[in-house]
DRENDO-1510 file (C-alpha; in Angstrom, 1 decimal, always signed):
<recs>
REC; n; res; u; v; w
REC; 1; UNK; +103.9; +114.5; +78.5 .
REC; 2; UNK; +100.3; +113.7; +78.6 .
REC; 3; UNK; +100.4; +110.1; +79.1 .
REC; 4; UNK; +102.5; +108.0; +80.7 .
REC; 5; UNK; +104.8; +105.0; +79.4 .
REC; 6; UNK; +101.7; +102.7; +80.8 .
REC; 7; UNK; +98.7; +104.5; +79.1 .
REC; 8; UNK; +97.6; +106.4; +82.3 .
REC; 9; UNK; +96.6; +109.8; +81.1 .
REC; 10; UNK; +98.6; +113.4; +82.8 .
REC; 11; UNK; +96.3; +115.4; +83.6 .
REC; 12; UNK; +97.3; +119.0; +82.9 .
REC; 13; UNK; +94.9; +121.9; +82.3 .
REC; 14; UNK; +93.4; +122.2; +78.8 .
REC; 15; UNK; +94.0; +118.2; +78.6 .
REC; 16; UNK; +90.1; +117.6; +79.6 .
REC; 17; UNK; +86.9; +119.4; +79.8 .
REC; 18; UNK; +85.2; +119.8; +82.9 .
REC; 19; UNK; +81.8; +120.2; +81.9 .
REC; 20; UNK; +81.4; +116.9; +81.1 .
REC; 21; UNK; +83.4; +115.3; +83.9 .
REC; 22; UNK; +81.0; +117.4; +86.3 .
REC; 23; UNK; +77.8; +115.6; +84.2 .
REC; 24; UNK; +79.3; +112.4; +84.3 .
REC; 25; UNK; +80.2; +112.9; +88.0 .
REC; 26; UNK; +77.2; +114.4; +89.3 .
REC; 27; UNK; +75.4; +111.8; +87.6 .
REC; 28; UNK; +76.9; +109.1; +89.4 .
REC; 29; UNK; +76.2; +110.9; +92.9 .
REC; 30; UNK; +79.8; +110.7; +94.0 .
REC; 31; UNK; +80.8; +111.2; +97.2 .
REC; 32; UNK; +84.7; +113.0; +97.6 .
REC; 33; UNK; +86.5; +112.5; +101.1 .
REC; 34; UNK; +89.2; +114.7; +101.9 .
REC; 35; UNK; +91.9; +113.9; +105.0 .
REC; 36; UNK; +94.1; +116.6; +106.3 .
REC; 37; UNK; +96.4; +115.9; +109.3 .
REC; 38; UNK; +96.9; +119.0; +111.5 .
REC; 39; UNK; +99.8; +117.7; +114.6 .
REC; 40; UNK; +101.4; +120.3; +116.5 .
REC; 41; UNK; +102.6; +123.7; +114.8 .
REC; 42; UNK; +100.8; +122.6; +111.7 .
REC; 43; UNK; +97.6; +124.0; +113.5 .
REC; 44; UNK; +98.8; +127.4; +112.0 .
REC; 45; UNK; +97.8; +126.1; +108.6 .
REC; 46; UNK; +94.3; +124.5; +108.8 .
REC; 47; UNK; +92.2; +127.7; +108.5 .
REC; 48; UNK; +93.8; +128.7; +105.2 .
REC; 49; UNK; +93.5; +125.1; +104.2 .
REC; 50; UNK; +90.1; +124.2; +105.1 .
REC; 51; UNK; +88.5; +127.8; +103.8 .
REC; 52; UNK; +90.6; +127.8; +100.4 .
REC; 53; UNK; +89.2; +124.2; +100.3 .
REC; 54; UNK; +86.0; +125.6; +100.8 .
REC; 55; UNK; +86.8; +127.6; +97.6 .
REC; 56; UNK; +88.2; +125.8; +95.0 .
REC; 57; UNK; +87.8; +122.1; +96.1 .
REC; 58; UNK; +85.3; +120.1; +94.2 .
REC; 59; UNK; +83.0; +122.6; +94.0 .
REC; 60; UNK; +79.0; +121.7; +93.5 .
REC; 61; UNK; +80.2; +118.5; +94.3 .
REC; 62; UNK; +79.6; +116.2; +98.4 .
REC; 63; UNK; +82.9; +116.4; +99.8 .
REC; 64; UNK; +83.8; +115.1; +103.5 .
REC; 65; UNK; +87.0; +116.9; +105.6 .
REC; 66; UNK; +88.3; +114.2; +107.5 .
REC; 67; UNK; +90.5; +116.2; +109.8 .
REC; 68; UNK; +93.0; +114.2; +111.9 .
REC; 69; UNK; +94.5; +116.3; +115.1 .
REC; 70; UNK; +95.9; +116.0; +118.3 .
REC; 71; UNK; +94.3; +119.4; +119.7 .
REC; 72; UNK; +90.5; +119.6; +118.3 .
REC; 73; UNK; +90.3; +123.4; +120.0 .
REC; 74; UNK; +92.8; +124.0; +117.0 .
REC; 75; UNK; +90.2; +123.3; +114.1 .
REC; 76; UNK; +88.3; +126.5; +113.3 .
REC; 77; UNK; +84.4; +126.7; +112.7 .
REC; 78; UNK; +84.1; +127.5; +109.2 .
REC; 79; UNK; +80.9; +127.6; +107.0 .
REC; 80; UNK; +81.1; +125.1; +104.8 .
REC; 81; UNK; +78.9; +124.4; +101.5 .
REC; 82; UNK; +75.6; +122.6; +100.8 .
REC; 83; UNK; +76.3; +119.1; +100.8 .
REC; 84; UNK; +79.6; +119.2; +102.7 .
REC; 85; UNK; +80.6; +118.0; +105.8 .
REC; 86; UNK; +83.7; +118.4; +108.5 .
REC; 87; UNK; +84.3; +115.6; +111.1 .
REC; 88; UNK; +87.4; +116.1; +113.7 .
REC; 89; UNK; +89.6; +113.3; +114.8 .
REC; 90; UNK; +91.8; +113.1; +117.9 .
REC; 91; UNK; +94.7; +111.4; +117.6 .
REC; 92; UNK; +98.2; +111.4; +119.1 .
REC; 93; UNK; +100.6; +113.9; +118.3 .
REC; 94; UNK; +104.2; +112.3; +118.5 .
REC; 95; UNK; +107.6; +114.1; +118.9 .
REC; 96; UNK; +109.2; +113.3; +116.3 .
REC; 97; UNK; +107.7; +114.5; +112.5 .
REC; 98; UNK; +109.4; +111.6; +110.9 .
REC; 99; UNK; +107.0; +109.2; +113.3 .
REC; 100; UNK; +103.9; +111.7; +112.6 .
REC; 101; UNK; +103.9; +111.5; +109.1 .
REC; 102; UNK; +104.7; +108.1; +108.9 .
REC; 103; UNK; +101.5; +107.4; +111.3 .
REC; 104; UNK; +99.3; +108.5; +108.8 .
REC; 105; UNK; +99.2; +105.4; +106.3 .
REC; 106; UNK; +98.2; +103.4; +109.2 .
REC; 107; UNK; +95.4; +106.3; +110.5 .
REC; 108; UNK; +93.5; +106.3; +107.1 .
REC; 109; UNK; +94.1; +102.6; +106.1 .
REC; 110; UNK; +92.0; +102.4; +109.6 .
REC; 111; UNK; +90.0; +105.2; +108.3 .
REC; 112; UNK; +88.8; +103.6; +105.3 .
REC; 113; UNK; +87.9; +100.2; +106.8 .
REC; 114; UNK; +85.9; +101.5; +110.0 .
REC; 115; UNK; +83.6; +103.3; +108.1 .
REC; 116; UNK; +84.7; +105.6; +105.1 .
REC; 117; UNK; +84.4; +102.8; +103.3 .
REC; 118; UNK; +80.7; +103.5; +103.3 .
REC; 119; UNK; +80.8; +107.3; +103.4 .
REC; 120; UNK; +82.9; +108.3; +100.2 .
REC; 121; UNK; +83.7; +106.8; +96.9 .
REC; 122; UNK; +86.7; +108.7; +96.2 .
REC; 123; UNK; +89.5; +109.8; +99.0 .
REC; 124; UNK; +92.2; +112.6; +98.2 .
REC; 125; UNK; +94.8; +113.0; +101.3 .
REC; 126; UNK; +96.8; +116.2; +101.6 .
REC; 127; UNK; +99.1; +117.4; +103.3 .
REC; 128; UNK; +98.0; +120.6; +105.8 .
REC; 129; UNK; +100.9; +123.2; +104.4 .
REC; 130; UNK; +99.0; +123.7; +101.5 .
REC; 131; UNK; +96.5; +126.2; +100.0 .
REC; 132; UNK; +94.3; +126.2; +96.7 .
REC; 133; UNK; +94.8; +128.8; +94.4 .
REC; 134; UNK; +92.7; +127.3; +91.5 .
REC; 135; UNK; +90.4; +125.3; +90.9 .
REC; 136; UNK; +90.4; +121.5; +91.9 .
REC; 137; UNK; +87.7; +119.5; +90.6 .
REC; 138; UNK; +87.0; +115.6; +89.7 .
REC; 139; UNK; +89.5; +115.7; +87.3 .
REC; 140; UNK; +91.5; +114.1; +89.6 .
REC; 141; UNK; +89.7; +111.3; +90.3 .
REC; 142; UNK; +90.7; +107.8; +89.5 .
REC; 143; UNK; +91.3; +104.6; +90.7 .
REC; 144; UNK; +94.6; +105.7; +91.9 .
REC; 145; UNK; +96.4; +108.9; +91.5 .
REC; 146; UNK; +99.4; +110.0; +91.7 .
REC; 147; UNK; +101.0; +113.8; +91.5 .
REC; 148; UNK; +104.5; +114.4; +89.9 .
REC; 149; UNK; +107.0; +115.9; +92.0 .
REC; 150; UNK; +107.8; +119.9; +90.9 .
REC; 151; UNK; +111.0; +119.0; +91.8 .
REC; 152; UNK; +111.6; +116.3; +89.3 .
REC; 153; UNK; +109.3; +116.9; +86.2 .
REC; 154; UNK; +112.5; +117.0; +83.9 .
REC; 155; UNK; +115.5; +115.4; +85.8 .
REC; 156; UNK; +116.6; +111.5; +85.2 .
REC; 157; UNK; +115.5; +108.8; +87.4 .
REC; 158; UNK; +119.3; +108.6; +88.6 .
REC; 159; UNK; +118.3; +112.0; +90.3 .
REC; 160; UNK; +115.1; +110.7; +92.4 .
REC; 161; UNK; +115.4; +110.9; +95.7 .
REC; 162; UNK; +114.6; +107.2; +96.4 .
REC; 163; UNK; +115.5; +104.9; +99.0 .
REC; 164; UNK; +118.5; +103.3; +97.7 .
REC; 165; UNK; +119.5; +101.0; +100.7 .
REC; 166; UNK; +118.3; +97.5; +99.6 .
REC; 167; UNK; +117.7; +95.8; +102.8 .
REC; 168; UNK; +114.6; +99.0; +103.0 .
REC; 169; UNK; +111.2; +98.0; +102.0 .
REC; 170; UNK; +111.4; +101.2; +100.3 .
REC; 171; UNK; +113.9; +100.6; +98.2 .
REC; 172; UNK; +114.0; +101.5; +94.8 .
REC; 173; UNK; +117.4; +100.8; +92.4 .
REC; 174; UNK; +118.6; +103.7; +90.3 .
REC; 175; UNK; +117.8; +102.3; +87.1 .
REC; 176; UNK; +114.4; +102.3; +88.2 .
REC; 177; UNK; +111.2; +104.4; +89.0 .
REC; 178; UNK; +109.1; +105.9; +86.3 .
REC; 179; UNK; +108.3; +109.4; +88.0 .
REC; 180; UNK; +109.1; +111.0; +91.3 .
REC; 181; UNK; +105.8; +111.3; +93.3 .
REC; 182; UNK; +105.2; +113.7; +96.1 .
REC; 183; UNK; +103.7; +112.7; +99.2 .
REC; 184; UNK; +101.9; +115.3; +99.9 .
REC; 185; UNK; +99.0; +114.3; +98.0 .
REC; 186; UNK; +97.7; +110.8; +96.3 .
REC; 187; UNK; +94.5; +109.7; +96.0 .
REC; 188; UNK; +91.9; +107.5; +94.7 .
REC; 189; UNK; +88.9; +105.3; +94.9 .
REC; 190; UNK; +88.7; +104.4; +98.3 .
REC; 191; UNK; +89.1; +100.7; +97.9 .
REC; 192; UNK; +91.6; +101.5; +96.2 .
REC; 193; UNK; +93.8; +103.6; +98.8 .
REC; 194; UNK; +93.7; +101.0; +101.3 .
REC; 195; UNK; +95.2; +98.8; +99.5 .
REC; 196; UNK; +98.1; +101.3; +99.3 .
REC; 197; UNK; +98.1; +102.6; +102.7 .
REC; 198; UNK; +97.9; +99.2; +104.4 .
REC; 199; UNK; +100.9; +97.7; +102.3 .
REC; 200; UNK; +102.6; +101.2; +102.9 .
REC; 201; UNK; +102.1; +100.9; +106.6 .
REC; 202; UNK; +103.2; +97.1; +106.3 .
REC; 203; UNK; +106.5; +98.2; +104.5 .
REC; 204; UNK; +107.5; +100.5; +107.5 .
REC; 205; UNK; +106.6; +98.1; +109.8 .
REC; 206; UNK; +109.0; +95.5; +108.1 .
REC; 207; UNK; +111.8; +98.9; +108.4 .
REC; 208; UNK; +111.0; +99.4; +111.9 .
REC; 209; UNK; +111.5; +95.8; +112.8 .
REC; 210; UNK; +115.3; +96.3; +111.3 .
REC; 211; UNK; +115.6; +99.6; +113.0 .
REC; 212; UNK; +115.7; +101.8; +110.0 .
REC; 213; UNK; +113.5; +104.7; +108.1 .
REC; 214; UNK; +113.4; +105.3; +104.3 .
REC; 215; UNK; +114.8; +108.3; +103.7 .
REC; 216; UNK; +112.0; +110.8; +102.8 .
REC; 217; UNK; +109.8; +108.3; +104.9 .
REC; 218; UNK; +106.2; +107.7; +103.6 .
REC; 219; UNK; +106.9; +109.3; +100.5 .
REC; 220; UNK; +109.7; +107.1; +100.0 .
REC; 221; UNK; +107.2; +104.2; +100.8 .
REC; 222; UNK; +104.5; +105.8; +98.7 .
REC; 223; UNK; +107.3; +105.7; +95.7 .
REC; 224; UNK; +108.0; +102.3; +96.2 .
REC; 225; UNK; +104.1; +101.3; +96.0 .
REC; 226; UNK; +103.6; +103.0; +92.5 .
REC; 227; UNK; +106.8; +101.3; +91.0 .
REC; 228; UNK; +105.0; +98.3; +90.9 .
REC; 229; UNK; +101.2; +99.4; +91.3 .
REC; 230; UNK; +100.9; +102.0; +88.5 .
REC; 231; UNK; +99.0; +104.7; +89.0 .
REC; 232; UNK; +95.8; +104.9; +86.6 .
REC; 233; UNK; +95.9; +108.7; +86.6 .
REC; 234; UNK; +98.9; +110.7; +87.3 .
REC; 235; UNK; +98.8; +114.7; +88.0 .
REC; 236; UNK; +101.0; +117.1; +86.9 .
REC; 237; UNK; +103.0; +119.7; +89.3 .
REC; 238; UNK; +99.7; +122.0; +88.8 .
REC; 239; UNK; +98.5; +119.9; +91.7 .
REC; 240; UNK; +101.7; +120.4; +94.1 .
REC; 241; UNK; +103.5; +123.5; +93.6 .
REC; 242; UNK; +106.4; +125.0; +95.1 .
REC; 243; UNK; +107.5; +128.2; +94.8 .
REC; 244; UNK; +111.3; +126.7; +95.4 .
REC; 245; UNK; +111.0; +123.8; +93.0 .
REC; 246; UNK; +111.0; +124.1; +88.8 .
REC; 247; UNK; +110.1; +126.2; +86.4 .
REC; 248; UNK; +107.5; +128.3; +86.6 .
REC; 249; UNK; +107.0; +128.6; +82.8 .
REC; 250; UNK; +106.5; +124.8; +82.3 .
REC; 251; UNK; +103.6; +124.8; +85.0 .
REC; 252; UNK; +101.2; +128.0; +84.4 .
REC; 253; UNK; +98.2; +126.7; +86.7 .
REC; 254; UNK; +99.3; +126.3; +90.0 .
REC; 255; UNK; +95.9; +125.3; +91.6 .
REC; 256; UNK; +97.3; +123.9; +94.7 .
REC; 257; UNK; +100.7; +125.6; +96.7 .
REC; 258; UNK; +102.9; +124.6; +99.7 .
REC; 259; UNK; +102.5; +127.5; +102.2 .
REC; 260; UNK; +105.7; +128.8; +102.8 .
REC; 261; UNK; +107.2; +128.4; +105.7 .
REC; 262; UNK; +110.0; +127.7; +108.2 .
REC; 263; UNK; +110.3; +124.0; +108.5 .
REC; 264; UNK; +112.4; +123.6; +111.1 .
REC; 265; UNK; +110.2; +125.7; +113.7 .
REC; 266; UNK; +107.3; +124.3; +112.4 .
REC; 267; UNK; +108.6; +120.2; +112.6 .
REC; 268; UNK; +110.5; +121.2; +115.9 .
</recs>
């Protein structure tokens, strides 16, 4: 597929050309932001990350790291291109995963509406366990986008991992849900995303108050959102592959890659 029941274009390679995106684009003097949360044992990642980013991310284009952490010693010093920046944020790093990665809706909602807001036009978050192996450029920009699941290009909705418990502000029944989304990277104009990570952050709130978690957390809430807030661009598994998830032969590009690792060391 190529576009979506809605009319929002899937952006797969050979499906645009970049040379005049780039025009357009550079044109426009748009600013990229780029947040990256590195709690814990995902310290071991952010090198790769950051100079892999460094690499393939947006090139020739003004990109800011926004990196969030709760040990700042942890973020290397890398040299970083003309017009690009790196700011380091403490935060808190919690115990348990489930609480770290559910904090992050709240931390860039709060993000945005400090002072991003001002800085960027366009804000991609990703998660830290990943590396570019292609290139990554403004063809995924929009006013919000989404990435397909690997793990669920070709399966029925009545497979998606969705919160199925009704009394969750996640939940999602099975004869709904258009795509599964990952949540290890959405994106969009800035605006935009804090609109959907305010009413994310809202809709755990709401679980929390009822003593309960969606079951793949803010992904689940993150699925929920784009159920009834299509995306305007959604990205095929080029942009969130893994190595343990579909076929290959469907997806020939794999621009951006989950590191692989041991997940329960690393989330212990």
């Amino acid at each position: 597929m190529t576009l979506s029941p809605w009319l929002a274009p899937i952006v797969w390679d050979g499906t645009y050309n970049l040379d005049i995106l780039n025009e357009q684009f550079h044109r426009r003097g748009v600013r990229i932001g780029l947040t990256v949360f590195v709690i814990r044992k995902y310290k071991i990642f952010i090198q790769n990350f950051l100079q892999s980013a460094e690499t393939f991310f947006m090139t020739g284009h003004k990109v800011s790291y926004y990196v969030f952490t709760d040990d700042i010693n942890a973020i290397p010093n890398i040299s970083l291109g003309e017009g690009r920046s790196l700011e380091v944020l403490k935060v808190t790093g919690y115990k348990r995963w489930q609480d770290i990665t559910m904090r992050r809706m709240q931390l860039i909602r709060d993000l945005i509406s400090e002072r991003v807001i001002n800085e960027v036009d366009y804000i991609v978050c990703l998660d830290a366990d990943l590396e570019f192996k292609d290139s990554i450029g403004v063809e995924i920009l929009g006013d919000v986008v989404g990435v397909i699941h690997p793990g669920f290009l070709a399966e029925s909705r009545q497979a998606f991992t969705h919160e199925r418990r009704d009394i969750s502000a996640g939940y999602i029944p099975n004869d709904e849900g258009d795509f599964y989304y990952t949540g290890c990277f959405f994106g969009g104009a800035v605006e935009k995303i804090y609109k959907l990570t305010n009413h994310c952050h809202d809709a755990m709130m709401q679980d929390k108050a009822i003593n309960i978690e969606a079951l793949w957390h803010d992904e689940s809430y993150l699925n929920r959102y784009f159920l009834y807030h299509k995306p305007t661009k959604l990205l095929s598994p080029e942009y969130a592959w893994n190595d343990y998830y579909g076929s290959p032969i469907v997806v020939k590009r794999k621009r951006l890659v989950h590191v692989p690792k041991d997940t329960n060391k690393v989330r212990d």
